[in-house]
C-alpha positions as CSV (number, residue, x, y, z in Angstrom):
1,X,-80.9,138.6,-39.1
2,X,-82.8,141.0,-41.0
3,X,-83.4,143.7,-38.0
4,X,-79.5,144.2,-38.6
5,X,-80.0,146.0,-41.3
6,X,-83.3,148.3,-39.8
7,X,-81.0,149.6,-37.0
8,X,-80.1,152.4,-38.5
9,X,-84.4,153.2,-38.9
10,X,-84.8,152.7,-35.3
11,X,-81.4,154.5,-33.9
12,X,-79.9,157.9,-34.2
13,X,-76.6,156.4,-32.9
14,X,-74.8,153.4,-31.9
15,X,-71.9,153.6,-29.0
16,X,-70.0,150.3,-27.6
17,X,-67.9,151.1,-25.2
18,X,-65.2,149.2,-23.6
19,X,-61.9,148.2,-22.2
20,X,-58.8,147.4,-24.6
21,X,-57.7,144.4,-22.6
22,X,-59.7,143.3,-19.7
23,X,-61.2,139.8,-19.5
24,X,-64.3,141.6,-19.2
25,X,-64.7,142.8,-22.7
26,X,-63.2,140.3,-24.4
27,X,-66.5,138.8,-25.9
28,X,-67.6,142.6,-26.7
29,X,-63.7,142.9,-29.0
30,X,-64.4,140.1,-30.6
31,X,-68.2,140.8,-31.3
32,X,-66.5,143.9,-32.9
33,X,-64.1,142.2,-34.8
34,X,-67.1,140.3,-36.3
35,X,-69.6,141.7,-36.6
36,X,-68.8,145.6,-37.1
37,X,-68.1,145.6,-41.1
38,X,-71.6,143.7,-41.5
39,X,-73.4,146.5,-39.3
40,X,-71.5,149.5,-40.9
41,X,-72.2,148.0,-44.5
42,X,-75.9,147.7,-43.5
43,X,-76.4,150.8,-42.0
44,X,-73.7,153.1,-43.4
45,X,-75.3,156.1,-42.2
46,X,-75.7,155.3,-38.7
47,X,-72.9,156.4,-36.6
48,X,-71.9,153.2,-34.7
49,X,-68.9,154.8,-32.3
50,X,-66.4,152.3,-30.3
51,X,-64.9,154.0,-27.2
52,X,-62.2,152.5,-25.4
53,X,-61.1,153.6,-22.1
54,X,-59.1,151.1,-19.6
55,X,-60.8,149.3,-16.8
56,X,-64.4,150.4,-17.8
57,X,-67.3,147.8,-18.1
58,X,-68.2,146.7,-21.4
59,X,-71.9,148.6,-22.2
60,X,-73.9,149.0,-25.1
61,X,-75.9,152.4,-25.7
62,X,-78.3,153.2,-28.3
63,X,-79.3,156.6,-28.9
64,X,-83.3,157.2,-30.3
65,X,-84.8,160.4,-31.3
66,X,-85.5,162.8,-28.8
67,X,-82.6,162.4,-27.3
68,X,-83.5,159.2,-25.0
69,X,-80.7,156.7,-24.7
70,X,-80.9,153.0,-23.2
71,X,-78.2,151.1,-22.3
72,X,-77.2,147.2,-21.3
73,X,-74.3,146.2,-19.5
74,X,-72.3,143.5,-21.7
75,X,-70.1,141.9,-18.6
76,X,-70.5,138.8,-18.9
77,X,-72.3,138.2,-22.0
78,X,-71.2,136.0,-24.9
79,X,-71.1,137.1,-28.4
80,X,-74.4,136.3,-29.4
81,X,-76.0,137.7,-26.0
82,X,-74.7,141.1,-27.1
83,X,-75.8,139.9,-30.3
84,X,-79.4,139.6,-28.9
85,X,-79.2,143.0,-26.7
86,X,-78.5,144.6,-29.8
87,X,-81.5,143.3,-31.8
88,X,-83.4,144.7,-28.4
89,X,-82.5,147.5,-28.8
90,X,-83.4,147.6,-32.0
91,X,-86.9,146.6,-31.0
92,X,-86.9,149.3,-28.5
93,X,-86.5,152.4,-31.1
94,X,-88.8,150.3,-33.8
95,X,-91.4,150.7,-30.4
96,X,-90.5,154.7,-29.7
97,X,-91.7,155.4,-33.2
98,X,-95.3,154.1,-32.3
């Protein structure tokens, strides 16, 4: 899991978003609850921002320079899915730099 720690090479910012208490996002609190401390101690710099709002879809966003942003939807996934679209996204900025 060493890409964990080269997010905050590859991202300008971080935002999960996602609902307090649907079923939906319940993988996407609990990958929080895990895995958040680990992430922040990594990359303390990076801003990694959690934005709750009821009803919404769980989503993952990663800001790169330039100002382009991706996104994946997290309904659905399991912890390490989200896990895995995180490391993607990773890749994706790591790509952007050329």
């Amino acid at each position: 899991m060493a890409w964990r720690g080269q997010l905050s090479k590859n991202l300008k910012e971080l935002r999960i978003l996602l609902c307090q208490s649907s079923p939906s996002s319940s993988s996407t609190r609990t990958f929080i609850e895990k895995n958040y401390k680990d992430l922040k101690t990594l990359n303390p710099k990076l801003p990694i921002l959690i934005r709750e709002c009821n009803g919404i879809e769980p989503q993952l966003w990663a800001r790169y320079d330039f100002g382009v942003e991706r996104g994946v939807r997290l309904e659905g996934l399991s912890e390490a899915q989200i896990s895995k679209a995180l490391e993607e996204l990773g890749k994706v900025g790591a790509s952007l730099k050329g």
